[in-house]
MOPAC internal coordinates of N, CA, C and O (Angstrom, degrees):
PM7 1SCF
backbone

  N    0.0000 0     0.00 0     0.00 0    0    0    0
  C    1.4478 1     0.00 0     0.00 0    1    0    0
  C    1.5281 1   107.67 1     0.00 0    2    1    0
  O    1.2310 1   129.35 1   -44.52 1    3    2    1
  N    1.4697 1    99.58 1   135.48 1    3    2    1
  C    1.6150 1   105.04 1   178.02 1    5    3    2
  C    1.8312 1   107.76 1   -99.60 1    6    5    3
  O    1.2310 1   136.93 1   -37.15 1    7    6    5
  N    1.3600 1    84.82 1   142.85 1    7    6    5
  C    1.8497 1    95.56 1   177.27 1    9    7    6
  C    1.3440 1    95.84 1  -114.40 1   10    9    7
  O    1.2310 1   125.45 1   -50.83 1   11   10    9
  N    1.3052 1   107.14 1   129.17 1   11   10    9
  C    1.7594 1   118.65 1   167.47 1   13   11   10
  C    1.3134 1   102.65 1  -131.38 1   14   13   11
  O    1.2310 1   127.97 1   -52.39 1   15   14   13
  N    1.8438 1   102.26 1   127.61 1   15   14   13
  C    1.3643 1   108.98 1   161.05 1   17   15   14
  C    2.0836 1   130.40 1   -61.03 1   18   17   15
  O    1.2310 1   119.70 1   -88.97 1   19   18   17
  N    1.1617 1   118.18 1    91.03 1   19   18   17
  C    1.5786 1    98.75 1  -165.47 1   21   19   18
  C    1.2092 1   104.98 1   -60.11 1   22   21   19
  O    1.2310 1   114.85 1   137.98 1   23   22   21
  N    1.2850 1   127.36 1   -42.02 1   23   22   21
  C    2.1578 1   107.88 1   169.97 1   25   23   22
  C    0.8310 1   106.31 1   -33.17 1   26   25   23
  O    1.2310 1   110.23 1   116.12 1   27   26   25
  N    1.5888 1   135.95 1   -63.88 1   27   26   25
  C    1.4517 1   133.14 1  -169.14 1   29   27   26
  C    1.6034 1   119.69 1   -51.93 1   30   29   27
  O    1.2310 1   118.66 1   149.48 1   31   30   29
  N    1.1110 1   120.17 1   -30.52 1   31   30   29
  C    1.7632 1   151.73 1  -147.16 1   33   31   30
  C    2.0541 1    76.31 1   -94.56 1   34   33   31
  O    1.2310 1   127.72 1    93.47 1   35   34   33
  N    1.0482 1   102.74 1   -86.53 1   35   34   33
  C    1.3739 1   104.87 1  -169.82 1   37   35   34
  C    1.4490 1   121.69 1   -46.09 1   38   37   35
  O    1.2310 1   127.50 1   134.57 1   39   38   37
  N    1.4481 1   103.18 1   -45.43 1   39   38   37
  C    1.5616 1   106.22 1   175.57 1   41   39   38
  C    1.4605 1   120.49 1   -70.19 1   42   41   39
  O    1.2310 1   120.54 1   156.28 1   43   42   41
  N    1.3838 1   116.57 1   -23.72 1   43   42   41
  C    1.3659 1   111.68 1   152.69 1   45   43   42
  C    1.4991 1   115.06 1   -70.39 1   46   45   43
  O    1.2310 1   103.10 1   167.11 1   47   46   45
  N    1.3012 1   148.64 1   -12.89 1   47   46   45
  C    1.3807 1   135.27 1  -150.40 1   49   47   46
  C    1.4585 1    78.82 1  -102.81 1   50   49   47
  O    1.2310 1   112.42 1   121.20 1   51   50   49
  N    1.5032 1   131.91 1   -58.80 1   51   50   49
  C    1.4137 1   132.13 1  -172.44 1   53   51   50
  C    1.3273 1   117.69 1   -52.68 1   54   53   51
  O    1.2310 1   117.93 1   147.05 1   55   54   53
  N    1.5716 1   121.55 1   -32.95 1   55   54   53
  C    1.1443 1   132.46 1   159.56 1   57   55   54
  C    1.6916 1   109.58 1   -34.23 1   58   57   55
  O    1.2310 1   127.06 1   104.35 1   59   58   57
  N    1.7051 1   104.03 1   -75.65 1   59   58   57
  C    1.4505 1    99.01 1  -173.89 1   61   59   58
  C    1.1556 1   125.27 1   -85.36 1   62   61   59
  O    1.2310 1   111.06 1  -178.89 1   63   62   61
  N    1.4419 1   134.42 1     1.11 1   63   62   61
  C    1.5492 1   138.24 1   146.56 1   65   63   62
  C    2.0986 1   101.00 1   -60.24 1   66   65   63
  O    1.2310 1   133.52 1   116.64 1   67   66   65
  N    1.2009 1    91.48 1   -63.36 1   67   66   65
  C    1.6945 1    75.05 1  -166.79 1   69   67   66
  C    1.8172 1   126.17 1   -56.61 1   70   69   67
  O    1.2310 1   131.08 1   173.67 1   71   70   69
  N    1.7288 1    96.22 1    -6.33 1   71   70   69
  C    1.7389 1    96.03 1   177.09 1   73   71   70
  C    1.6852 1    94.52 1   -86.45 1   74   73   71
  O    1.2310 1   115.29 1   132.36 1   75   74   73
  N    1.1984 1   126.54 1   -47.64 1   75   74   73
  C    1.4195 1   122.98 1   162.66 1   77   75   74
  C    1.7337 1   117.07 1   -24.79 1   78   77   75
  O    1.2310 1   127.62 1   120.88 1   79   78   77
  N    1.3832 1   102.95 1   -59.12 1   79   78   77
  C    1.4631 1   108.77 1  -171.91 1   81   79   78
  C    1.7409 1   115.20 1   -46.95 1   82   81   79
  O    1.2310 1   134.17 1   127.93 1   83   82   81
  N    1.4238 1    90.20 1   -52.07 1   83   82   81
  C    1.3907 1   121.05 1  -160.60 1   85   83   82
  C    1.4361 1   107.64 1   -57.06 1   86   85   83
  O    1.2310 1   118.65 1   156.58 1   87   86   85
  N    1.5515 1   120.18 1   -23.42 1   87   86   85
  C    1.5775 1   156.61 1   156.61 1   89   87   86
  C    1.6352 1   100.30 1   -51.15 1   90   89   87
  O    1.2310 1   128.30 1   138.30 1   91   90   89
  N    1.1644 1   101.62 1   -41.70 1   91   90   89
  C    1.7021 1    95.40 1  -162.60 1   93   91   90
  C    1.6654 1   119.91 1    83.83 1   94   93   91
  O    1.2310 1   124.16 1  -158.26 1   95   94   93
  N    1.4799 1   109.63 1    21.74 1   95   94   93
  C    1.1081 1   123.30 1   172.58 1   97   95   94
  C    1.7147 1   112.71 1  -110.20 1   98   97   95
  O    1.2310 1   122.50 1   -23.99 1   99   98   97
  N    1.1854 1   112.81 1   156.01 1   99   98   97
  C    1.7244 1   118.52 1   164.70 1  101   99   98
  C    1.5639 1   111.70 1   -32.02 1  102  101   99
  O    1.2310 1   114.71 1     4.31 1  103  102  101
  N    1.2348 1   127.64 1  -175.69 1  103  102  101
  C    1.3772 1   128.41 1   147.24 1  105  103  102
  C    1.9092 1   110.22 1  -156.18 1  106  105  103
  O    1.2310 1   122.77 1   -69.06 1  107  106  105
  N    0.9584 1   112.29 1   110.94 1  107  106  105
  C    1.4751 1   121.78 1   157.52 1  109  107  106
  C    1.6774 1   128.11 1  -119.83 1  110  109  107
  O    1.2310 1   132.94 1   -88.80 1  111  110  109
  N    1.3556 1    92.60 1    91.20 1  111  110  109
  C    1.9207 1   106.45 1  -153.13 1  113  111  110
  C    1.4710 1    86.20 1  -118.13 1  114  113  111
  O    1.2310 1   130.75 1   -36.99 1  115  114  113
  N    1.2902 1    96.87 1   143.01 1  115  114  113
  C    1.3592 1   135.97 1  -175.94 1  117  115  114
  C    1.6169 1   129.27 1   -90.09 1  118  117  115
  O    1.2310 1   111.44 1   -50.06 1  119  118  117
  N    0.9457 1   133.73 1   129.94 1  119  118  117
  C    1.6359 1   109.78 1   171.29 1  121  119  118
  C    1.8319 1   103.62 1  -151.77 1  122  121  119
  O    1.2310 1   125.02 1   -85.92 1  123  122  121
  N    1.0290 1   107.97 1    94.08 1  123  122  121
  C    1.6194 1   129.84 1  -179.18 1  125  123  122
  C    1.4673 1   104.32 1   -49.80 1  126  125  123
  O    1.2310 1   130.13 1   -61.88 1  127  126  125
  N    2.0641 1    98.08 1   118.12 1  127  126  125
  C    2.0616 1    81.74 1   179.97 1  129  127  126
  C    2.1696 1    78.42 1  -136.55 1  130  129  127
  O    1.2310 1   123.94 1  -146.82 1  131  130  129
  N    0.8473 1   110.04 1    33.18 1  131  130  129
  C    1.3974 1   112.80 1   150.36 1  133  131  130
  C    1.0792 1   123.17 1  -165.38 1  134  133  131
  O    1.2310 1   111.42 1    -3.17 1  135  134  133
  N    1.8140 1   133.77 1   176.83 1  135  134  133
  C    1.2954 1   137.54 1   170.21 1  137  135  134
  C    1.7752 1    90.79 1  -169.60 1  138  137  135
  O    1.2310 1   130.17 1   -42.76 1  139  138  137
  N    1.6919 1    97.98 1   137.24 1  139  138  137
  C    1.4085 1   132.46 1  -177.54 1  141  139  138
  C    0.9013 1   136.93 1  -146.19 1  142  141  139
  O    1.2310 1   110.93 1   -94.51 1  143  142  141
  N    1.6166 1   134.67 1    85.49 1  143  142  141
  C    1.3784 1   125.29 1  -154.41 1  145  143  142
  C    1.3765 1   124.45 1    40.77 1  146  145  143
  O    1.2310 1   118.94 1  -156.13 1  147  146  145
  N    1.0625 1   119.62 1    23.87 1  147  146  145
  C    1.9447 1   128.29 1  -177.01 1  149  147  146
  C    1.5668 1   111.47 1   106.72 1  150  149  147
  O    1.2310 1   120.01 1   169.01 1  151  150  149
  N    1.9495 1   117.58 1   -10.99 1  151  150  149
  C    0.8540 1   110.02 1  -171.25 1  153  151  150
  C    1.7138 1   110.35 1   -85.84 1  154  153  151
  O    1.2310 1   109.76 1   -65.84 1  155  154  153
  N    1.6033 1   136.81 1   114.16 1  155  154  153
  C    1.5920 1   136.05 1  -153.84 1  157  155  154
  C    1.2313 1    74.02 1  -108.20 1  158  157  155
  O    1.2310 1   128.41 1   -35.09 1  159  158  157
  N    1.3127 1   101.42 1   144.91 1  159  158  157
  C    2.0139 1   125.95 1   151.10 1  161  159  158
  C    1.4126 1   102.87 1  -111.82 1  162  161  159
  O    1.2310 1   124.73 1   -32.79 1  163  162  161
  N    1.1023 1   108.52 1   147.21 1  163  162  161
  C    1.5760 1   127.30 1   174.60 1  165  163  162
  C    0.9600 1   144.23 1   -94.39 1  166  165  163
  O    1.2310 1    85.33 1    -5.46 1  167  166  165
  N    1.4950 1   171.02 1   174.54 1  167  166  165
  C    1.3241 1   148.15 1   130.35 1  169  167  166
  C    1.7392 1    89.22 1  -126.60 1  170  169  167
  O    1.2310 1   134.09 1   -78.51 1  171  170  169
  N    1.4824 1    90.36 1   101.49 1  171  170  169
  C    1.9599 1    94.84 1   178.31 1  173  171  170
  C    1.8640 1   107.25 1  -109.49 1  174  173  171
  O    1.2310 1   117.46 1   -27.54 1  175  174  173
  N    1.1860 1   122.45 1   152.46 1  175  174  173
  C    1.6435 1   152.56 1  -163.26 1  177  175  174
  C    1.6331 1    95.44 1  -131.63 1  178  177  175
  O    1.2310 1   126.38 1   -63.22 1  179  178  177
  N    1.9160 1   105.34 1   116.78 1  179  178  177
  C    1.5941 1    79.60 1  -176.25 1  181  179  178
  C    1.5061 1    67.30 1  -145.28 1  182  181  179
  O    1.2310 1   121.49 1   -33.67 1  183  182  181
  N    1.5352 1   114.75 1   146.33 1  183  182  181
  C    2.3050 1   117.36 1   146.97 1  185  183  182
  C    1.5242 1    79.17 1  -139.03 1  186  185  183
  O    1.2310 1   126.15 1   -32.59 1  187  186  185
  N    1.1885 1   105.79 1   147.41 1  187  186  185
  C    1.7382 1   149.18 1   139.46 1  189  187  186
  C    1.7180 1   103.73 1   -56.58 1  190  189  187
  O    1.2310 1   125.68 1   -61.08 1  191  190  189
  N    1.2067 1   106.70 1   118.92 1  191  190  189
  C    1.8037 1   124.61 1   160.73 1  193  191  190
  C    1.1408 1   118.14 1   -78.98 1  194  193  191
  O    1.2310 1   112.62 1   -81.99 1  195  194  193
  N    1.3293 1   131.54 1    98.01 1  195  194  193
  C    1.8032 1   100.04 1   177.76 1  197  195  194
  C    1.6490 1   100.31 1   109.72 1  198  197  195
  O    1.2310 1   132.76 1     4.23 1  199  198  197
  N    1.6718 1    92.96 1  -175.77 1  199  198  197
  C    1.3786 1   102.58 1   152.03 1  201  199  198
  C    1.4553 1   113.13 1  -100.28 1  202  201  199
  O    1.2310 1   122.21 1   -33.03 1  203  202  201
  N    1.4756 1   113.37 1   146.97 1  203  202  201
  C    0.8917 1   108.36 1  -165.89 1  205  203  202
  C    1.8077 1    92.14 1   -95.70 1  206  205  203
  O    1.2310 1   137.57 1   -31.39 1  207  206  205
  N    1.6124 1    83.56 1   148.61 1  207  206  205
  C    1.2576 1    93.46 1  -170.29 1  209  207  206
  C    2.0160 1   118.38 1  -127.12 1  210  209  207
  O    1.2310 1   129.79 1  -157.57 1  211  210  209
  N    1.5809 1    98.73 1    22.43 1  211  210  209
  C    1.2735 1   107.68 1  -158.28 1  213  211  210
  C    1.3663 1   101.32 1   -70.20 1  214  213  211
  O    1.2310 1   116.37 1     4.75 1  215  214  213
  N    1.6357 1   124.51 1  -175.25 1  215  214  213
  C    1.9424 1   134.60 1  -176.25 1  217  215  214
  C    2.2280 1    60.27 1   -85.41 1  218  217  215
  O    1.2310 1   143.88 1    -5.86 1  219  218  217
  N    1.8976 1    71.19 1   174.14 1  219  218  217
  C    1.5474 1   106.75 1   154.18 1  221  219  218
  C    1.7255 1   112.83 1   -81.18 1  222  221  219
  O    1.2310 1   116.22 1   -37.78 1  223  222  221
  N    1.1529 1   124.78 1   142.22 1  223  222  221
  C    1.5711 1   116.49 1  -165.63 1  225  223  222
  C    1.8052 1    78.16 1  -143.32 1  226  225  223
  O    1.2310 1   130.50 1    -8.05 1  227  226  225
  N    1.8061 1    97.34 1   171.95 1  227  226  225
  C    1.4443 1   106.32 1  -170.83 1  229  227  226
  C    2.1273 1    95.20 1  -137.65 1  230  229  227
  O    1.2310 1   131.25 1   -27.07 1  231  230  229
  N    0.8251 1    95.89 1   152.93 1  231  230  229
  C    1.4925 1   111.71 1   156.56 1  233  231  230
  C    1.0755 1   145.35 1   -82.19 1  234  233  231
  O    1.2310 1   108.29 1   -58.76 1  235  234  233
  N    1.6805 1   139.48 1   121.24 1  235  234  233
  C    1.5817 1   140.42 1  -168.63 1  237  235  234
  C    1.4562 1   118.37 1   -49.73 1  238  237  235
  O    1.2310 1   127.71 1   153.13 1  239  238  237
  N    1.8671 1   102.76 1   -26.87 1  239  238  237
  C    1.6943 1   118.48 1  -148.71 1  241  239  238
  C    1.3170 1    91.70 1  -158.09 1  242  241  239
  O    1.2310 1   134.25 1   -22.52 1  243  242  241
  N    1.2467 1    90.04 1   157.48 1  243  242  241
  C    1.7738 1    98.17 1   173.03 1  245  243  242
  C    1.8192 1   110.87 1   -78.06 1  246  245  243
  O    1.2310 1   130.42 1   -28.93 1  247  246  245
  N    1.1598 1    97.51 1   151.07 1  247  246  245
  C    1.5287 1   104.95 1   174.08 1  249  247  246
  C    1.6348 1    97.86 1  -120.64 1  250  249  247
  O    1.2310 1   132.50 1   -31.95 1  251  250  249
  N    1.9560 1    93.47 1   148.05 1  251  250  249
  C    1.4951 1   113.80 1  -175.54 1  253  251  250
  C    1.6873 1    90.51 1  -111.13 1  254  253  251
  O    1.2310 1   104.58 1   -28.55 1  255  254  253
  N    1.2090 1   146.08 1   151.45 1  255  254  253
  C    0.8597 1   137.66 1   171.41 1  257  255  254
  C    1.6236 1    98.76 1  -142.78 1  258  257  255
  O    1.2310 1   118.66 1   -28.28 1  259  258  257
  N    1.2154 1   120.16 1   151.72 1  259  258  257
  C    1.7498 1   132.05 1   158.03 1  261  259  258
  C    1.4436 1   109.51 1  -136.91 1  262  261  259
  O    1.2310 1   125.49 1   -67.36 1  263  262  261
  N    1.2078 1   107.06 1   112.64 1  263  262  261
  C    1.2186 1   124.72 1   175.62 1  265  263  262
  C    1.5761 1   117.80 1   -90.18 1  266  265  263
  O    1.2310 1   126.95 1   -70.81 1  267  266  265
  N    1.5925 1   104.23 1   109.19 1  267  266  265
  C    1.5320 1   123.49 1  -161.52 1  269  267  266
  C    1.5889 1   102.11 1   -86.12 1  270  269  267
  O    1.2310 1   120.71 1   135.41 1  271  270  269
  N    1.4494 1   116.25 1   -44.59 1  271  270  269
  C    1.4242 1   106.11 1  -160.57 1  273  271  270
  C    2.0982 1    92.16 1  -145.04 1  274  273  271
  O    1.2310 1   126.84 1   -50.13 1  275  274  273
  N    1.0702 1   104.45 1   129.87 1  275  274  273
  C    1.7339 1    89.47 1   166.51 1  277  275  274
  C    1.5375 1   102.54 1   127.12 1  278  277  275
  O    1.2310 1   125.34 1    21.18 1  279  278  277
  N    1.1538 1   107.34 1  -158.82 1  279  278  277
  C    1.6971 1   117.17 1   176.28 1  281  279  278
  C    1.7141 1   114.63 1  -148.41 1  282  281  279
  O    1.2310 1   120.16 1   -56.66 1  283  282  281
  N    0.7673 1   117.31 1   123.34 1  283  282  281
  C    1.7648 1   102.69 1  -174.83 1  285  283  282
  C    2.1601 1    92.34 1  -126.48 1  286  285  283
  O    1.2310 1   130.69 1   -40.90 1  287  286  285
  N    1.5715 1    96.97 1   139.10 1  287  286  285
  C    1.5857 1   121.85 1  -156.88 1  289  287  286
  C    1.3623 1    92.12 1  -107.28 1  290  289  287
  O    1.2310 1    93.52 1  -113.38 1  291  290  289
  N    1.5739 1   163.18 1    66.62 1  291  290  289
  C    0.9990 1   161.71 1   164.72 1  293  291  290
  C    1.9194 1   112.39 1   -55.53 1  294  293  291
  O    1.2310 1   126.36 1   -63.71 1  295  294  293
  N    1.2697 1   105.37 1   116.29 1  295  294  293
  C    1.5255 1   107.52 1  -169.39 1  297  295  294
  C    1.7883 1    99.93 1  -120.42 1  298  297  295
  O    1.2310 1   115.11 1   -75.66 1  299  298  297
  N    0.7897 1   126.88 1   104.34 1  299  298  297
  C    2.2462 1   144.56 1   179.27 1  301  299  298
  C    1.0668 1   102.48 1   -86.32 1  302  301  299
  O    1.2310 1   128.81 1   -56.57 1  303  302  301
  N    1.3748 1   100.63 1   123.43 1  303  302  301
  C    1.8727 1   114.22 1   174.92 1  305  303  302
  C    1.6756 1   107.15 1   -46.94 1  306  305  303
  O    1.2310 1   132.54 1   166.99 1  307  306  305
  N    1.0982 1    93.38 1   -13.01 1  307  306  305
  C    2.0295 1    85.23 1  -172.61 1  309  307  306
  C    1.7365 1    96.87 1   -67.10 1  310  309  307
  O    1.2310 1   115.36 1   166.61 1  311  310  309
  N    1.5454 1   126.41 1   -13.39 1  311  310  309
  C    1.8194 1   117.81 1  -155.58 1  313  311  310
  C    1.6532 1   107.20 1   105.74 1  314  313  311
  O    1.2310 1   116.23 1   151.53 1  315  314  313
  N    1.6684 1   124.77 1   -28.47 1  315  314  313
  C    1.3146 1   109.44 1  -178.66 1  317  315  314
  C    1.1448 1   129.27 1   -52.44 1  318  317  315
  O    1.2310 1   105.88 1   -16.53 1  319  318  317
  N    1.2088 1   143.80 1   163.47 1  319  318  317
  C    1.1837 1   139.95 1   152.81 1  321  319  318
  C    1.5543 1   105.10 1  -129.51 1  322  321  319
  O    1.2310 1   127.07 1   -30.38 1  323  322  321
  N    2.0244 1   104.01 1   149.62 1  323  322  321
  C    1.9131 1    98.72 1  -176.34 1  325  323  322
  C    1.6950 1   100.92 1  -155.29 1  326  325  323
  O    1.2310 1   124.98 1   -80.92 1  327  326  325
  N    1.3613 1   108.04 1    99.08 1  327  326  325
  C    1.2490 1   115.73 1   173.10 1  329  327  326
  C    1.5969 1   120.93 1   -47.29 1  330  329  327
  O    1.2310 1   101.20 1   -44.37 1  331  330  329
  N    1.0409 1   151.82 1   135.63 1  331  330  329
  C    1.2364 1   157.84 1  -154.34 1  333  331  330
  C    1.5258 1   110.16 1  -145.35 1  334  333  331
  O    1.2310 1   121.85 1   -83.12 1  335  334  333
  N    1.2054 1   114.07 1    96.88 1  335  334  333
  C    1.6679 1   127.47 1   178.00 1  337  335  334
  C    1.5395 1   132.55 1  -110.20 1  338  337  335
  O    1.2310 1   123.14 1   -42.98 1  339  338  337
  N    1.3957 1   111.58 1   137.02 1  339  338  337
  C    0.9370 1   102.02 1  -156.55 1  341  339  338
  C    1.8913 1   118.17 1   -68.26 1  342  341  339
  O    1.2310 1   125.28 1   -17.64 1  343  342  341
  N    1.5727 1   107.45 1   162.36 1  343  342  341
  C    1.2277 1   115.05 1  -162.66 1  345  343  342
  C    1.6772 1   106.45 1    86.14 1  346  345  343
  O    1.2310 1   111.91 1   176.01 1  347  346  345
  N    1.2259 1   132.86 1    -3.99 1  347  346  345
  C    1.1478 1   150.48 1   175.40 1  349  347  346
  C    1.5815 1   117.04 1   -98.46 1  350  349  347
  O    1.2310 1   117.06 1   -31.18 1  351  350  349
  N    1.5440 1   123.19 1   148.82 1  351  350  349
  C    1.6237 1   102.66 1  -173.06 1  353  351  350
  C    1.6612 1    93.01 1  -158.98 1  354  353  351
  O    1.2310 1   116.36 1     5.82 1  355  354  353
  N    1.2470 1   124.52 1  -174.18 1  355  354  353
  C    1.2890 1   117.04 1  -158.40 1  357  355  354
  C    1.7645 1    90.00 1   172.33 1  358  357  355
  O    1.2310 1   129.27 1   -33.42 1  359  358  357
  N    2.3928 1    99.73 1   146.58 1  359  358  357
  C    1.3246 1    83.10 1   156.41 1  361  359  358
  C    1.5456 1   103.32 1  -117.20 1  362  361  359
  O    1.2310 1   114.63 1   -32.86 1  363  362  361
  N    1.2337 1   127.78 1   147.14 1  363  362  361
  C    1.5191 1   140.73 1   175.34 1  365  363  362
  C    1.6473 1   107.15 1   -75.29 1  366  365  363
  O    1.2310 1   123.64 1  -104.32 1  367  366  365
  N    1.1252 1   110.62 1    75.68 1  367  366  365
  C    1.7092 1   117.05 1   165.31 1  369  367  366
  C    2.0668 1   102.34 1   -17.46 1  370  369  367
  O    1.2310 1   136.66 1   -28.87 1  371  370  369
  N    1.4731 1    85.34 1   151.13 1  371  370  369
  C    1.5848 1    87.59 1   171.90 1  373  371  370
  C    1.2811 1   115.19 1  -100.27 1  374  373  371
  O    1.2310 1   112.45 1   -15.29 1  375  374  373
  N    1.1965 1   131.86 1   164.71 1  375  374  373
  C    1.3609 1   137.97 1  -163.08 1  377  375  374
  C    1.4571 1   116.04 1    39.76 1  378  377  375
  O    1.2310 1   114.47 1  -122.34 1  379  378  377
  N    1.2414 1   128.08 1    57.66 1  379  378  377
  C    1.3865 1   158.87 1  -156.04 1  381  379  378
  C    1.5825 1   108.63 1  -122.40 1  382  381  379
  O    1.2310 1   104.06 1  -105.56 1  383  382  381
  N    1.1118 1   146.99 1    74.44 1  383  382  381
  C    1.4843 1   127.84 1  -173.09 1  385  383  382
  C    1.2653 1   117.28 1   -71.12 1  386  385  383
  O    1.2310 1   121.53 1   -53.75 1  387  386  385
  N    1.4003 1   114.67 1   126.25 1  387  386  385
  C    1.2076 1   131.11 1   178.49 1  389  387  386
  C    1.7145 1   136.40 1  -141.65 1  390  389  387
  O    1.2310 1   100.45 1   -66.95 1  391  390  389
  N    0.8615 1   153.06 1   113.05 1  391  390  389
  C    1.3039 1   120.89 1   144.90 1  393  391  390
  C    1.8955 1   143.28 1   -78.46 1  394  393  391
  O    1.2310 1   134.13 1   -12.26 1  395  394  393
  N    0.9667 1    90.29 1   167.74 1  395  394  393
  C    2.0064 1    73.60 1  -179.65 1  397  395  394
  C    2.1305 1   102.56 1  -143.10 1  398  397  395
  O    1.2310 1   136.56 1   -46.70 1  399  398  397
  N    1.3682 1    85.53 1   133.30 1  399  398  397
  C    1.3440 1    94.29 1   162.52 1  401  399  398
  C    1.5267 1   141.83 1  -109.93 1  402  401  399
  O    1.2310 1   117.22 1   -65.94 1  403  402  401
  N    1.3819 1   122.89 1   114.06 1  403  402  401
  C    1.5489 1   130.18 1  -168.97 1  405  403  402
  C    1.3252 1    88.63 1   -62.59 1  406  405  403
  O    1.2310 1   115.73 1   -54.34 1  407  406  405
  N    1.5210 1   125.71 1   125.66 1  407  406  405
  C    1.4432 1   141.79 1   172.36 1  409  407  406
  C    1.4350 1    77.32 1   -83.58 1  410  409  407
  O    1.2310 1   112.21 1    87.09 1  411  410  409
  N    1.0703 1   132.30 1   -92.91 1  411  410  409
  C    1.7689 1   128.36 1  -135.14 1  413  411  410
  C    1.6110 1    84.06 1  -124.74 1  414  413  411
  O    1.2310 1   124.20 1   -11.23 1  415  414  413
  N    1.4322 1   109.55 1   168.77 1  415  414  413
  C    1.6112 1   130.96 1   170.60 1  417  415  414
  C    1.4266 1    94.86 1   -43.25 1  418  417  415
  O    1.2310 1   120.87 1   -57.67 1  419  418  417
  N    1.5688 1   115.94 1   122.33 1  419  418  417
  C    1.2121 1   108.90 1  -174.50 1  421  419  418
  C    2.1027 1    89.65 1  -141.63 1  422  421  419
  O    1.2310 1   130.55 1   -19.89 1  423  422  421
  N    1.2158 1    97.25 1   160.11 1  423  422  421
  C    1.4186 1   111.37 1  -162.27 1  425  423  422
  C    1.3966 1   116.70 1  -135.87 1  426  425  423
  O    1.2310 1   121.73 1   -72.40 1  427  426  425
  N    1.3684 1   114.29 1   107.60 1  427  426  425
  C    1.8148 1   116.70 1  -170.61 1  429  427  426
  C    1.0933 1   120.50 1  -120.75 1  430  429  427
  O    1.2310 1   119.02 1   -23.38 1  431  430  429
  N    1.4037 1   119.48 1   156.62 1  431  430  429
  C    1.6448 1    94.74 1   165.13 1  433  431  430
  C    1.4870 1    95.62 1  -115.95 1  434  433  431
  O    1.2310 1   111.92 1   -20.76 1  435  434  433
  N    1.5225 1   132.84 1   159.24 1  435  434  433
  C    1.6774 1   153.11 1  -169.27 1  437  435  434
  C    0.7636 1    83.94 1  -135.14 1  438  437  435
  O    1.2310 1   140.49 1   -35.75 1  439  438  437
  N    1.7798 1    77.84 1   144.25 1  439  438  437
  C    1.4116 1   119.66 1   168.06 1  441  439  438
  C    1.8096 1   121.22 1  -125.83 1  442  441  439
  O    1.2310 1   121.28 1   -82.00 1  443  442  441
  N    1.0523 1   115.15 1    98.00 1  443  442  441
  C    1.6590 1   102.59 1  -168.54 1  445  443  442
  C    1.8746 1   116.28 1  -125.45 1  446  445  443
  O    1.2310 1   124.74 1   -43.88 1  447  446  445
  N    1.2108 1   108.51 1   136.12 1  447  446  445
  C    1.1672 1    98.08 1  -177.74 1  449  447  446
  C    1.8365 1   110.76 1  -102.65 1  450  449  447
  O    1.2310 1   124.64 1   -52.13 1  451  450  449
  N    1.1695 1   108.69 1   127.87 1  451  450  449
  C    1.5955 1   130.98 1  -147.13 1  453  451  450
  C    1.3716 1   108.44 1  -115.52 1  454  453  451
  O    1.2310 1   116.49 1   153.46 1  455  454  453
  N    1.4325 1   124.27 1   -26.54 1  455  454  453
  C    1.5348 1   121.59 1   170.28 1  457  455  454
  C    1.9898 1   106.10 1   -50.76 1  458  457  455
  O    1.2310 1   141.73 1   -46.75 1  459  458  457
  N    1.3647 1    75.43 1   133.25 1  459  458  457
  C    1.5931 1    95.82 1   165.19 1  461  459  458
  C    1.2828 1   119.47 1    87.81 1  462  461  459
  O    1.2310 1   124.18 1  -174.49 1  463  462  461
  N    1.3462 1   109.59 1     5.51 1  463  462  461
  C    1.4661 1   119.88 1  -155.07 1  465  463  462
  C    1.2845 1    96.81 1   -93.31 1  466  465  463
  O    1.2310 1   120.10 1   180.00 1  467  466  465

């Protein structure tokens, strides 16, 4: 059995989003504090620069997300729009088109299942 500190987990993820920032670029940084038969947990650090101006893109797998600290702006080719706050969590169907924008330094932990991929 693995023990991971999540302070530690997070304070590294903010670590490498904020050298990103500091770039003047986006940041959606990662910091892996499990692995399970393909199933990875996350501790991810993500803000949006700008407007974001990315296509709509889709996912292999569903994503579980819990959003600890931040706001995440999810915009679906269908016209939806779905604010995402923290203490709030959600799973993101796969092949779902979407983009999403980190309003402010925002802090999650993922959940993705990765076998086979």
């Amino acid at each position: 059995m693995k023990i991971v500190s999540l302070k530690d987990a997070i304070s590294q993820a903010k670590k490498l989003a904020e050298s990103r920032l500091m770039e003047g670029m986006s940041a959606d940084e990662f910091v892996e504090i499990g692995n399970a038969d393909g199933f990875r947990i996350y501790v991810t650090a993500g803000k949006t620069v700008g407007d974001s101006q990315d296509p709509f893109h889709e996912n292999s797998r569903d994503v579980f997300m819990l959003i600890l600290d931040g706001e995440v702006e999810f915009l679906f080719q269908s016209g939806e729009k779905v604010d995402v706050k923290a203490e709030e969590c959600f799973v993101l169907s796969k092949h779902l088109k979407h983009k999403c924008v980190f309003k402010k330094l925002t802090i999650a932990v993922e959940g993705v299942y990765e076998k086979g991929l």
